[in-house]
SEKE-192807 format. One record per atom (N, C-alpha, C): residue number from 0; residue in one letter; atom name; x, y, z. Coordinates in nm, 2 decimals. Example, Ala and Ser with C-alpha at 12.3 -4.5 7.8 and 13.67 -1.06 7.14 Angstrom:
// residues 2
   i aa at      x      y      z
   0  a  N   1.32  -0.57   0.78
   0  a CA   1.23  -0.45   0.78
   0  a  C   1.32  -0.33   0.78
   1  s  N   1.28  -0.22   0.71
   1  s CA   1.37  -0.11   0.71
   1  s  C   1.29   0.00   0.79
// end
This chain:
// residues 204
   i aa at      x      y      z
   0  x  N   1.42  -3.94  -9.17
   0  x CA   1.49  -4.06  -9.12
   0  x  C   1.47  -4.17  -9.21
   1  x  N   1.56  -4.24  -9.19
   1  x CA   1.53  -4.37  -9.31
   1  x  C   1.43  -4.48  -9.21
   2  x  N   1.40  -4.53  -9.32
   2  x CA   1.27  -4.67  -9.28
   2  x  C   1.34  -4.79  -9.30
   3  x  N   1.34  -4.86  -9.19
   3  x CA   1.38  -5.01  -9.20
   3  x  C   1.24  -5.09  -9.15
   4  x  N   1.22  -5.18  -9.24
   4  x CA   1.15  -5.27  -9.18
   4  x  C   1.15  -5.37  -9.12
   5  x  N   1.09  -5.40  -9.00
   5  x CA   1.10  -5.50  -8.88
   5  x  C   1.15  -5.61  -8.96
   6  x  N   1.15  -5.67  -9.03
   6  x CA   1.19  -5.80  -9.07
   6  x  C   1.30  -5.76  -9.19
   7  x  N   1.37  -5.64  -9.20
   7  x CA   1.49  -5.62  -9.26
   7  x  C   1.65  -5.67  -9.14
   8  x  N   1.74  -5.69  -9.18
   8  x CA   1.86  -5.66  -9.11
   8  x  C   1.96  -5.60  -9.12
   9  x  N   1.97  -5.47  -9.06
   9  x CA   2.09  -5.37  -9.15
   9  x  C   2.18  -5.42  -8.99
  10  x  N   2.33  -5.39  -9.07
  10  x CA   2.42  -5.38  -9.02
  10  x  C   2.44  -5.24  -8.90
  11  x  N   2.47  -5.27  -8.80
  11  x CA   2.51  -5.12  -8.73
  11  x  C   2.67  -5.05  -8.76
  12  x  N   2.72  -5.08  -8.88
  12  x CA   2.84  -5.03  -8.91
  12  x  C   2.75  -4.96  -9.08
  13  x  N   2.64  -5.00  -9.11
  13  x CA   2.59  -4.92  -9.25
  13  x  C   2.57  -4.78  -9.23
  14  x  N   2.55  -4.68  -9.34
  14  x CA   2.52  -4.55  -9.32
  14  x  C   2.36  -4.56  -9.40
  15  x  N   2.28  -4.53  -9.39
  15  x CA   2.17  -4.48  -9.45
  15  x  C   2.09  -4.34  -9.43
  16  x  N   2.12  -4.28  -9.53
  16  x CA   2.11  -4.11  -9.55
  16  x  C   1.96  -4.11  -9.49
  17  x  N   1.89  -3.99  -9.51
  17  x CA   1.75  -3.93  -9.53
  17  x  C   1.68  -4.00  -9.63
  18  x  N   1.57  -4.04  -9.60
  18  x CA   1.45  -4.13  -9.69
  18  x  C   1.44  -4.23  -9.74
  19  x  N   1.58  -4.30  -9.70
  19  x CA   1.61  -4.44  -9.71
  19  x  C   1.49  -4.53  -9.68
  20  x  N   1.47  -4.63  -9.79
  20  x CA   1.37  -4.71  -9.74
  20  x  C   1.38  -4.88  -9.76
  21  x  N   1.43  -4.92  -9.68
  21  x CA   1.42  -5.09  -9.64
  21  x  C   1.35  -5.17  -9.60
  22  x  N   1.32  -5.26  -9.71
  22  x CA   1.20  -5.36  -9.71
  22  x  C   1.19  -5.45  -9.64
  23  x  N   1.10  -5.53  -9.66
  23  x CA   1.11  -5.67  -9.56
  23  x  C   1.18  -5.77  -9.60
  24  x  N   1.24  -5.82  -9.53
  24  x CA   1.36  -5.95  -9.52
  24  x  C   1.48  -5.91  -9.61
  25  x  N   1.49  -5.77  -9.64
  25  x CA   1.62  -5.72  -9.68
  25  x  C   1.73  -5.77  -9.63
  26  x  N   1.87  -5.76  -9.60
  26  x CA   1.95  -5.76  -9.59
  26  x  C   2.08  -5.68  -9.57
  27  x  N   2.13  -5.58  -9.49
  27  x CA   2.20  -5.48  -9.56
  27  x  C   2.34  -5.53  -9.43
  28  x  N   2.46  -5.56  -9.48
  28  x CA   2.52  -5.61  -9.42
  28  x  C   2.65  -5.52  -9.41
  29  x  N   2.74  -5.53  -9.30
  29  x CA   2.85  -5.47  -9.31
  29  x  C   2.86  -5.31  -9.38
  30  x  N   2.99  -5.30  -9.41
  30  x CA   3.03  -5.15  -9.43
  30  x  C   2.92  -5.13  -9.58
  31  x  N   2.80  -5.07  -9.58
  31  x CA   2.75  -5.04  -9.67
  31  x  C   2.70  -4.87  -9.64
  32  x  N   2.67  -4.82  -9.75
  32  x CA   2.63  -4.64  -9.75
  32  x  C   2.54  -4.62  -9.87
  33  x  N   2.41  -4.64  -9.84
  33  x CA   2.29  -4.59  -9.89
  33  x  C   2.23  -4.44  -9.93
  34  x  N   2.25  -4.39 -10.03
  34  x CA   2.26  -4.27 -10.05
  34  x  C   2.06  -4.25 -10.00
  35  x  N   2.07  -4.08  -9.99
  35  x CA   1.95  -4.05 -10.01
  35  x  C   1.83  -4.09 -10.07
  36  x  N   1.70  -4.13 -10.02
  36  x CA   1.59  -4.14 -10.11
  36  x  C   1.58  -4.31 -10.20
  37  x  N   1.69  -4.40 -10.15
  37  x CA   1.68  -4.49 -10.24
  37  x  C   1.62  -4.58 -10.16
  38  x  N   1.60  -4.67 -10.20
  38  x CA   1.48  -4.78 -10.14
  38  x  C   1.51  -4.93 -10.19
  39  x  N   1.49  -4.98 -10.11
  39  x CA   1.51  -5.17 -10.14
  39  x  C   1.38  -5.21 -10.11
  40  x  N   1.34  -5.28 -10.23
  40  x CA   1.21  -5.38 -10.19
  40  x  C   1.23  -5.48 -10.12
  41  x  N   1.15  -5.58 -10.13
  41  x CA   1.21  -5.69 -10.05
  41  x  C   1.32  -5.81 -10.08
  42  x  N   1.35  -5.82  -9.96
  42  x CA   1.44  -5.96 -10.00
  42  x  C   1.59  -5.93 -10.13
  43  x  N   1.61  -5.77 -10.06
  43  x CA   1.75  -5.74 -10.16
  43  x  C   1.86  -5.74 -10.04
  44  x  N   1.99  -5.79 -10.10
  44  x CA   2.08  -5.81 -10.03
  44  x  C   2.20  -5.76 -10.06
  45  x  N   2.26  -5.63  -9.98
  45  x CA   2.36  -5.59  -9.98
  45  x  C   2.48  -5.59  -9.89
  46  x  N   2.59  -5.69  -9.91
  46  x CA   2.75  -5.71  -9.88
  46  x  C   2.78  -5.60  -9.78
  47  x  N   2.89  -5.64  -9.81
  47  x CA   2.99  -5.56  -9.68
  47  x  C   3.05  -5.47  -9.83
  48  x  N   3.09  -5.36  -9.82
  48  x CA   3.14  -5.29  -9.94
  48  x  C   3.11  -5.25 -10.07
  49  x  N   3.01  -5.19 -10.02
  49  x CA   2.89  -5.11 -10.14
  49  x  C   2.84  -4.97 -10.08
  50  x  N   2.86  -4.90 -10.24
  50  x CA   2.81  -4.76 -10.17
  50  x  C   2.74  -4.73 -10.29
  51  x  N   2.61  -4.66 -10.24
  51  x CA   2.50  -4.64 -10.32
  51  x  C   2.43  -4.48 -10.34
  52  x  N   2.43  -4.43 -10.46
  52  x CA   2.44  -4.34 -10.43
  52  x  C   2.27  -4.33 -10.39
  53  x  N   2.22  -4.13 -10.49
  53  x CA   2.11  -4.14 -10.44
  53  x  C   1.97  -4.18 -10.52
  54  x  N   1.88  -4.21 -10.47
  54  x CA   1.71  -4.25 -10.57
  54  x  C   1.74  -4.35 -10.63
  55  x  N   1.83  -4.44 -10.60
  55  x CA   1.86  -4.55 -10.66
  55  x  C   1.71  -4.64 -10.60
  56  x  N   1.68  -4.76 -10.71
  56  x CA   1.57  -4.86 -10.67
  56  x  C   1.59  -4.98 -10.70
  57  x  N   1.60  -5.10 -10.60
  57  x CA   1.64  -5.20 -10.61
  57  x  C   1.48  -5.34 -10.59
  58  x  N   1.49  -5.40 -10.67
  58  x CA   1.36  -5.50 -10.66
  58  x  C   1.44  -5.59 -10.57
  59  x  N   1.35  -5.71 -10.60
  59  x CA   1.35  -5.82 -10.49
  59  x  C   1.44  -5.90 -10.57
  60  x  N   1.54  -5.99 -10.43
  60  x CA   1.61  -6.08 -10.46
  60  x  C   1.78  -6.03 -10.57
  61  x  N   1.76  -5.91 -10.60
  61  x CA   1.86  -5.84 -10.65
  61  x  C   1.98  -5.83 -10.55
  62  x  N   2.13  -5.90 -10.56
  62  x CA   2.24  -5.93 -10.45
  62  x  C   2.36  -5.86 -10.51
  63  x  N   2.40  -5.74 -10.42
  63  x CA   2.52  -5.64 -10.44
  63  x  C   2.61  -5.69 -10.38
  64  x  N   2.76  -5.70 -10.37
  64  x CA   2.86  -5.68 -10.29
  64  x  C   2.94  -5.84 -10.33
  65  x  N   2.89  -5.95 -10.36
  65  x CA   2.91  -6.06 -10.33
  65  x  C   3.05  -6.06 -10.35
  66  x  N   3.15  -6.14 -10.31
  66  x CA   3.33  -6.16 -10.37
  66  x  C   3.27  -6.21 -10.52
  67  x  N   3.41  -6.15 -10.57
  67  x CA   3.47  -6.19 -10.73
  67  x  C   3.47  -6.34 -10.76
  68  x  N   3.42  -6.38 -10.85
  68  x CA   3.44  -6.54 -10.94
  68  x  C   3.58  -6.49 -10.98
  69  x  N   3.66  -6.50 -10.89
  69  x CA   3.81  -6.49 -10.94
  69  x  C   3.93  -6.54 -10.87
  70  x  N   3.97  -6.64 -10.92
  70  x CA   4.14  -6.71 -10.83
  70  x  C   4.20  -6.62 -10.77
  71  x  N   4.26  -6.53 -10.83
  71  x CA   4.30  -6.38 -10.80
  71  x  C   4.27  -6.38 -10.66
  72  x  N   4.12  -6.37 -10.60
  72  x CA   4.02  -6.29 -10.53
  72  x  C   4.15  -6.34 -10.35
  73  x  N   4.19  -6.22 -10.31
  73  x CA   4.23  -6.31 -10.15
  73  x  C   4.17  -6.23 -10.05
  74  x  N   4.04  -6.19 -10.04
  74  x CA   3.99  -6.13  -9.95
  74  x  C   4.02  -6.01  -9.93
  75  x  N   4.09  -5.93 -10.01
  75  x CA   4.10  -5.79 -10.01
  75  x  C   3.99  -5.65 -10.01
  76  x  N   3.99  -5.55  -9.95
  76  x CA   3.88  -5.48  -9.91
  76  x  C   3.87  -5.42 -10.05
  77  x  N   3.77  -5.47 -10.15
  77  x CA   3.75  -5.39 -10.28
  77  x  C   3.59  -5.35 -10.27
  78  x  N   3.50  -5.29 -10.37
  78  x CA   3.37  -5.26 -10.35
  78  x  C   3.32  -5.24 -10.50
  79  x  N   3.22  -5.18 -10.45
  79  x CA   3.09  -5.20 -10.56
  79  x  C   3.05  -5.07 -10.53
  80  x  N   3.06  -5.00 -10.64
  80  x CA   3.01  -4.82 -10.61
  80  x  C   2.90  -4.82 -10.74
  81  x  N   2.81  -4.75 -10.69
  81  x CA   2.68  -4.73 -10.78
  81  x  C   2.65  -4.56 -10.78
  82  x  N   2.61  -4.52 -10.90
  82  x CA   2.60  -4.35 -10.84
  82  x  C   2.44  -4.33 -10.86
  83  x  N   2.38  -4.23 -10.91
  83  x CA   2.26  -4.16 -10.87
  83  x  C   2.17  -4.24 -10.96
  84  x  N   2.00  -4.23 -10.91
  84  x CA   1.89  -4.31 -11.00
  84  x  C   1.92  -4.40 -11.09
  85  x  N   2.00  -4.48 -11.04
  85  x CA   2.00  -4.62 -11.10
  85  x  C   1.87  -4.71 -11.09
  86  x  N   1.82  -4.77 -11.18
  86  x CA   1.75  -4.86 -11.18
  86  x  C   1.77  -5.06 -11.13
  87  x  N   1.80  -5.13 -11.01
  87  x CA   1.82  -5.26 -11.07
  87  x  C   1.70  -5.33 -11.04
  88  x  N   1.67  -5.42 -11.15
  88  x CA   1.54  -5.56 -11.12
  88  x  C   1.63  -5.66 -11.09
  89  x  N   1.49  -5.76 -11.08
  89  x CA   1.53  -5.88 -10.96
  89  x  C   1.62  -5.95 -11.02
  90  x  N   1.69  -6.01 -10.90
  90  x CA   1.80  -6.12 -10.96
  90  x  C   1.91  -6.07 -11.04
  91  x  N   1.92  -5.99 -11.00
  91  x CA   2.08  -5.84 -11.06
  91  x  C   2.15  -5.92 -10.94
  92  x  N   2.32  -5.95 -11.01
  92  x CA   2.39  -5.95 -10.89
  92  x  C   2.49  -5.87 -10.95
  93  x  N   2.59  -5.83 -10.90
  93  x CA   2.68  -5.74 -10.96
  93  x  C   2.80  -5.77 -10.79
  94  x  N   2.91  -5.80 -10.83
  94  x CA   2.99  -5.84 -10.76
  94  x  C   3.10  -5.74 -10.72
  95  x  N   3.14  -5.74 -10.60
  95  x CA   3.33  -5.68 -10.57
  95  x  C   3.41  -5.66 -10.68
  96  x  N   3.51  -5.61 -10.69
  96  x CA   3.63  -5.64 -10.81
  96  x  C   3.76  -5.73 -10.70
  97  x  N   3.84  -5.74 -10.81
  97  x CA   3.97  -5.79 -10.69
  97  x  C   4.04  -5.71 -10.74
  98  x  N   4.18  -5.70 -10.61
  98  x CA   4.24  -5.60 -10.62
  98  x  C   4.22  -5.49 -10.48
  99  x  N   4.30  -5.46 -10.41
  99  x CA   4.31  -5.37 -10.33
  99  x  C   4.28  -5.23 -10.37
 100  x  N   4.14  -5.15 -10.28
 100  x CA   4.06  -5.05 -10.33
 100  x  C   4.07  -5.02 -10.41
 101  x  N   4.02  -5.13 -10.53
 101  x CA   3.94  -5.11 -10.63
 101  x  C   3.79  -5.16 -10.63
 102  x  N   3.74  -5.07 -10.75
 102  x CA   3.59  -5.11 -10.72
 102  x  C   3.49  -5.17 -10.86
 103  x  N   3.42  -5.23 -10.88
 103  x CA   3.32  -5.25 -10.99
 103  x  C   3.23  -5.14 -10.99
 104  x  N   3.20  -5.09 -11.07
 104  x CA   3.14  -4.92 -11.09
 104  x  C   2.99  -4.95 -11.22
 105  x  N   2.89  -4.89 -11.13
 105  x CA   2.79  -4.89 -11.24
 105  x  C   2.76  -4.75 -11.21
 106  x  N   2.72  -4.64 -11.35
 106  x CA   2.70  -4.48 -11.35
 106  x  C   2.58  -4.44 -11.33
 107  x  N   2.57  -4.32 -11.30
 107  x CA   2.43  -4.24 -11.30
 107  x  C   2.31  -4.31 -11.40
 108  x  N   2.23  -4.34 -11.38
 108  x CA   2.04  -4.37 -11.43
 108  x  C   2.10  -4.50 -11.54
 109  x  N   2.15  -4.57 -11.53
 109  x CA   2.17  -4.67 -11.59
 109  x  C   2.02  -4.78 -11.54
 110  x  N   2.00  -4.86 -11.62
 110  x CA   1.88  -4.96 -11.60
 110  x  C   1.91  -5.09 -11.62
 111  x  N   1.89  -5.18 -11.49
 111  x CA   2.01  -5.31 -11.51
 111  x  C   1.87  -5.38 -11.49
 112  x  N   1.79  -5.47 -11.62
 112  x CA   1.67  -5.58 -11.60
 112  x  C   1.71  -5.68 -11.58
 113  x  N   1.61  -5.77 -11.55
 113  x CA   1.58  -5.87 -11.47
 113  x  C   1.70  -5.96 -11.53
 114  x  N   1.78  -6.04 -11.42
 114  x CA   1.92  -6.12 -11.36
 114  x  C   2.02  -6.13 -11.48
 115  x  N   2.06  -5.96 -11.43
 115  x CA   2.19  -5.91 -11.48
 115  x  C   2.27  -5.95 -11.41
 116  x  N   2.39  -6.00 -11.49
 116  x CA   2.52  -6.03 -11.42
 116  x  C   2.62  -5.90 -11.44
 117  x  N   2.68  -5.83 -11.35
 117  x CA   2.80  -5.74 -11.35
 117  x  C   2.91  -5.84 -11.27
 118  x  N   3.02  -5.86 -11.34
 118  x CA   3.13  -5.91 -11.27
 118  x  C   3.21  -5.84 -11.24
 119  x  N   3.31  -5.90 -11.14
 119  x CA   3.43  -5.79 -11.10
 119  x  C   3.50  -5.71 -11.18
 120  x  N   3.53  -5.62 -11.13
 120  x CA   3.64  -5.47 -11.20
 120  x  C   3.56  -5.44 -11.37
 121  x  N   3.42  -5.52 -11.38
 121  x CA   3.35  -5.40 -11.43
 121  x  C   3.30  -5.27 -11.45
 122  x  N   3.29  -5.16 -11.52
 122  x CA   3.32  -5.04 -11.54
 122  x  C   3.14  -5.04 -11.60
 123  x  N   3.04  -5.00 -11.57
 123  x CA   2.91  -5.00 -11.66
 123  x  C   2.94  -4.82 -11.63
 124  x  N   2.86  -4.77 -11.71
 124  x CA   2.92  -4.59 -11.76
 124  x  C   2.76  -4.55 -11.74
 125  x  N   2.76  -4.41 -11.74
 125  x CA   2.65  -4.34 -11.73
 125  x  C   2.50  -4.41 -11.84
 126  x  N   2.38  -4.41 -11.80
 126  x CA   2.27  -4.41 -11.88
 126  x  C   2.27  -4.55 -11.96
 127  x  N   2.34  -4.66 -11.89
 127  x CA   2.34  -4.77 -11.97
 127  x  C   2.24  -4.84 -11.96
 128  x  N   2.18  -4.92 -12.05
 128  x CA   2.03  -5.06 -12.02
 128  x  C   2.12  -5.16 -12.06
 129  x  N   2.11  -5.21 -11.94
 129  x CA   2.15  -5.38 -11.97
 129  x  C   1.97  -5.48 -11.96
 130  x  N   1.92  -5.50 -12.09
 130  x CA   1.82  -5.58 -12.12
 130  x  C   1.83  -5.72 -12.00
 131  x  N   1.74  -5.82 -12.01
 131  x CA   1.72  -5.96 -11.90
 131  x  C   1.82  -6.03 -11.95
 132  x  N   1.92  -6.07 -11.80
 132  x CA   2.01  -6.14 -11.85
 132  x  C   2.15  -6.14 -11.95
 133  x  N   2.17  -6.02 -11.94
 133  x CA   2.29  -5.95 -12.01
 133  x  C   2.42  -5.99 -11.85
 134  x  N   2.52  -6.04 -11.95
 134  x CA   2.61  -6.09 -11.85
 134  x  C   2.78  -6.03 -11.91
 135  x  N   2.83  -5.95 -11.79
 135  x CA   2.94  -5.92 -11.81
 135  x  C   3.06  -5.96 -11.76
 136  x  N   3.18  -5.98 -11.83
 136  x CA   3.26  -6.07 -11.72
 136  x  C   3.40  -6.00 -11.68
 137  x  N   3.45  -6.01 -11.59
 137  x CA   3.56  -5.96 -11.49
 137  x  C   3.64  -5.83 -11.59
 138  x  N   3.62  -5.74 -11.55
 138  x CA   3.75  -5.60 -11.65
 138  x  C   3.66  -5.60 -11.76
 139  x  N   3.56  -5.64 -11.79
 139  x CA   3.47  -5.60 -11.94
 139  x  C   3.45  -5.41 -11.89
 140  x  N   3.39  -5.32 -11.99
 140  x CA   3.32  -5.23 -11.95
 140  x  C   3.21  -5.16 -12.07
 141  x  N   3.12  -5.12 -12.04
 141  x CA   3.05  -5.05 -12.15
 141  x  C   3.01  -4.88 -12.09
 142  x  N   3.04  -4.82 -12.24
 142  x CA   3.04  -4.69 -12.23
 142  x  C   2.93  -4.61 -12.19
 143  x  N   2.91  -4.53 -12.17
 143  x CA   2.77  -4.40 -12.16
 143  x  C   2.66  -4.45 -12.27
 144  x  N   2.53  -4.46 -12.20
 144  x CA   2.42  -4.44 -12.30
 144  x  C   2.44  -4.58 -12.42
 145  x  N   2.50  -4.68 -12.42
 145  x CA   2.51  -4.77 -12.44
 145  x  C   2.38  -4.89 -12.43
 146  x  N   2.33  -4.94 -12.55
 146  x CA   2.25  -5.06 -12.50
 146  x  C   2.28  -5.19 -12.55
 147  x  N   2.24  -5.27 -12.45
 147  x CA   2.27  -5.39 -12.47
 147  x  C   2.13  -5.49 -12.48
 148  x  N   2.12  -5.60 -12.54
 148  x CA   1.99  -5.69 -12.55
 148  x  C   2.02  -5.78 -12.48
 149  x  N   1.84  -5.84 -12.45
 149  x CA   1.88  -5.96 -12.36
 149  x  C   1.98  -6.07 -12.39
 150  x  N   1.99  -6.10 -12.29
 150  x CA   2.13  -6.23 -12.28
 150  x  C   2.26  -6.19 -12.39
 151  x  N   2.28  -6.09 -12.42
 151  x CA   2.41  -6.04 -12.48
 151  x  C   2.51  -6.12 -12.38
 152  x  N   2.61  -6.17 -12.40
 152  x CA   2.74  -6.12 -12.32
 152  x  C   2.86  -6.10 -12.33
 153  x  N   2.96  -6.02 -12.24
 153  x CA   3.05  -5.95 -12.29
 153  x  C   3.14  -6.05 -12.23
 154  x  N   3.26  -6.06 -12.33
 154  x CA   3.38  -6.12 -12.24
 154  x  C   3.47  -6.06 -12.16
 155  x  N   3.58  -6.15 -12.10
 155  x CA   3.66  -6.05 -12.00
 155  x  C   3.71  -5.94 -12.10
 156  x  N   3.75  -5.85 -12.06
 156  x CA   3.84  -5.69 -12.05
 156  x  C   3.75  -5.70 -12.20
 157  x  N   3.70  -5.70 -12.26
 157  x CA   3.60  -5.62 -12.39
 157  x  C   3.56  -5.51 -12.36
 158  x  N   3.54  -5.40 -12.44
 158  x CA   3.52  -5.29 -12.40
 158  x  C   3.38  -5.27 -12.52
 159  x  N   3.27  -5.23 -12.42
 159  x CA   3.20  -5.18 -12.54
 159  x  C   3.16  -5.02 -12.58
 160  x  N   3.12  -4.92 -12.70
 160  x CA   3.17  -4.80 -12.67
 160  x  C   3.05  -4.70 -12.62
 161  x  N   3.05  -4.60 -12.59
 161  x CA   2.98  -4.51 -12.61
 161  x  C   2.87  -4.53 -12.68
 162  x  N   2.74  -4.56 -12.66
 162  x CA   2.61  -4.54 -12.76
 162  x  C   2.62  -4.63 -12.85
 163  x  N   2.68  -4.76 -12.81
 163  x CA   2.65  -4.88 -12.88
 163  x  C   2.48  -4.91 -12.86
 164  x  N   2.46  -5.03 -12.98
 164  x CA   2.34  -5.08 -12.97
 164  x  C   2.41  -5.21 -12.99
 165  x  N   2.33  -5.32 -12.94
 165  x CA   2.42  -5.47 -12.91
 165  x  C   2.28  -5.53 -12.93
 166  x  N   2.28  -5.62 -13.04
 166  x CA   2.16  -5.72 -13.05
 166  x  C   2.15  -5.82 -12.91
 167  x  N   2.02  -5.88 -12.92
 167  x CA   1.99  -5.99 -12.77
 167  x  C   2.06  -6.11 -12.85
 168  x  N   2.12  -6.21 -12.75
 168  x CA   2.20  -6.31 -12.76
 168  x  C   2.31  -6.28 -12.86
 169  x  N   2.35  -6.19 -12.83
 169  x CA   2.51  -6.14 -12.88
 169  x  C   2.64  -6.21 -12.83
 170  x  N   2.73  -6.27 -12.86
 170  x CA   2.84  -6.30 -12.81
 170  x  C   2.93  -6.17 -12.82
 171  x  N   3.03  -6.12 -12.76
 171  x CA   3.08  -6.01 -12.78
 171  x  C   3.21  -6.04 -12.71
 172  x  N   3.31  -6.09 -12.82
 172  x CA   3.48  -6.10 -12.80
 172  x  C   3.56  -6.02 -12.82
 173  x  N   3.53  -5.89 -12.86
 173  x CA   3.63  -5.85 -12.91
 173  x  C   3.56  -5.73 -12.89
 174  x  N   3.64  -5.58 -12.89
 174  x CA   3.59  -5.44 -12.83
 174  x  C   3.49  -5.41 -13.00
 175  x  N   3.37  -5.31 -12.93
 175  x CA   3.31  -5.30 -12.99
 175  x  C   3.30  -5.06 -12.98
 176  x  N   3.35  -5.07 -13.12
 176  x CA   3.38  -4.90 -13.07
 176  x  C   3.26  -4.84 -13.06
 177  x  N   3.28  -4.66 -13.00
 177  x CA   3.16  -4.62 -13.00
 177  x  C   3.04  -4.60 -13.11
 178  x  N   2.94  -4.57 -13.10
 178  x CA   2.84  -4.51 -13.15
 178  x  C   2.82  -4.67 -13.28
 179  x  N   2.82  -4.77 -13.26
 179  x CA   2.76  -4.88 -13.36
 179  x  C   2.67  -4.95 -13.30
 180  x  N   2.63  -5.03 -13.41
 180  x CA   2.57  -5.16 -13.40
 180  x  C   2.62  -5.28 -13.44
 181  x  N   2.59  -5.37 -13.36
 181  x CA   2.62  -5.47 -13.36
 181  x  C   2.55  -5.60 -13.30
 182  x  N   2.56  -5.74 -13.34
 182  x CA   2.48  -5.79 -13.34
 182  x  C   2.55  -5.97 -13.38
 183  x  N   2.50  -6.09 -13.33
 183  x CA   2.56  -6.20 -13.35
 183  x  C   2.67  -6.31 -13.29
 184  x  N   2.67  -6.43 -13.33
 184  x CA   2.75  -6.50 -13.23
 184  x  C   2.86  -6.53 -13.28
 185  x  N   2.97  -6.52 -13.33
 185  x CA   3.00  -6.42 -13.18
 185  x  C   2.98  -6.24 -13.29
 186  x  N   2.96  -6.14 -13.21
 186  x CA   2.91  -5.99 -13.25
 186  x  C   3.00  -5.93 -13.39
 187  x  N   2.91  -5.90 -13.49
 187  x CA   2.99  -5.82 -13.61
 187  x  C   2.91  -5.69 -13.63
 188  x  N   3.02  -5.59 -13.61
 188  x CA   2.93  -5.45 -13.61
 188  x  C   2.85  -5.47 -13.77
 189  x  N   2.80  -5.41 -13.80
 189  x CA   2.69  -5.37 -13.93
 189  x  C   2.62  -5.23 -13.93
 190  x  N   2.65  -5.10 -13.90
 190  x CA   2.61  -4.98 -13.90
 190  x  C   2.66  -4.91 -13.79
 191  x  N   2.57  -4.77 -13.80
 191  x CA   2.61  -4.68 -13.69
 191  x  C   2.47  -4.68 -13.66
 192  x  N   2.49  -4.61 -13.50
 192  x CA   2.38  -4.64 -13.44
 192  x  C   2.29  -4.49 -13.45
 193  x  N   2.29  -4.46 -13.57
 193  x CA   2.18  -4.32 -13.55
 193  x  C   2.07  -4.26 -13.49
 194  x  N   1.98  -4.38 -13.45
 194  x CA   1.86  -4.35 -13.37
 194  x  C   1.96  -4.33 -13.24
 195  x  N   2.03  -4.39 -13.18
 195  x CA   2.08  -4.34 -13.04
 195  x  C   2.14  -4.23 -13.03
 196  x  N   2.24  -4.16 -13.15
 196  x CA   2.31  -4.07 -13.14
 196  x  C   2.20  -3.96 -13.17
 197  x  N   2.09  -3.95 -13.25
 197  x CA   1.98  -3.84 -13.22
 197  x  C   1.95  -3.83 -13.15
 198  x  N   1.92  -3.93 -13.06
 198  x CA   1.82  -3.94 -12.93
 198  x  C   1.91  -3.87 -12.79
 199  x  N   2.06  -3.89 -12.82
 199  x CA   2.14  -3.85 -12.75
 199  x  C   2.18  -3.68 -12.80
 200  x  N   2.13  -3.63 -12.90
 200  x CA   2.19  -3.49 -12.90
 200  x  C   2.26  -3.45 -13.05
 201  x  N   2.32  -3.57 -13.11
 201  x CA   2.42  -3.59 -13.20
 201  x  C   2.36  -3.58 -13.32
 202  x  N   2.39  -3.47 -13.46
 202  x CA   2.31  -3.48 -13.55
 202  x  C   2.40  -3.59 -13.65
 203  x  N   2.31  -3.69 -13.64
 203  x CA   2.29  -3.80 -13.68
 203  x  C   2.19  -3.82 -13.81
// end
């Protein structure tokens, strides 16, 4: 059975699988679905329209679901889907998309540190690190196994690719393809990213 704790508030419209575990002064609000085994420390807060997969681990003060920073935005049922063993630290917000059932999407074992921004109809892809304070904005996406440095951030619809490496305090306007580096304000690739593509499998 899942664990809520006395001074959590889950919604009675959430689903929380087997081994769920809910901290103190959580939050879990509205239509949300907690996959197996994942756990919220304290003081995390999840929206109406978020679905989480499983062994995910959420620190304190980390806020899912919130509506879109978007004119656009008219209250339409969109979400925030997360899949297996993700990692987020504190002060991660990651918001709705706009747009009728559509969703903001972060992948399998990705690692989002401490107050990451994910904005709406973001795309984050399998095994990604977003370093402290890496901020992405509305339709941006970054590919599989991808890293990014602290306070990088991406602008709207930029795409960044596949097993990029992204210096800290990067500005990043313009798509950045797979398997590089890059780095600067605003970001100029300067290599390929060989330590990641070994480390990923790729003879590099």
């Amino acid at each position: 059975m899942p664990f809520v704790h006395p001074t959590a508030l889950v919604s009675p419209e959430a689903e929380l699988e087997e081994d769920v575990f809910v901290g103190p002064y959580c939050i879990v609000s509205g239509r949300v679905k907690i996959g197996r085994g994942s756990r919220l420390h304290a003081f995390v807060t999840l929206l109406d329209f978020v679905e989480i997969g499983t062994d995910c681990t959420f620190h304190q003060h980390a806020v899912l679901g919130g509506e879109p920073q978007d004119h656009a935005f008219k209250g339409e049922e969109s979400w925030v889907r997360m899949g297996n063993n993700v990692i987020i630290r504190e002060n991660v917000t990651i918001h709705r998309s706009t747009g009728e059932g559509t969703s903001t999407i972060v992948g399998d074992g990705s690692f989002l540190m401490e107050g990451v921004h994910v904005g709406h109809n973001v795309t984050v892809g399998k095994n990604v690190t977003l370093a402290n304070k890496v901020g992405l904005s509305g339709f941006s996406s970054v590919g599989d196994g991808a890293v990014l440095g602290g306070m990088a951030g991406v602008h709207q619809f930029v795409r960044v690719g596949k097993l990029c490496m992204i210096g800290g305090l990067s500005k990043i306007v313009k798509d950045i393809p797979p398997f590089l580096l890059a780095d600067g304000h605003p970001a100029d690739i300067y290599g390929l990213n060989t330590v990641g593509m070994r480390r990923a499998g790729f003879g590099a």
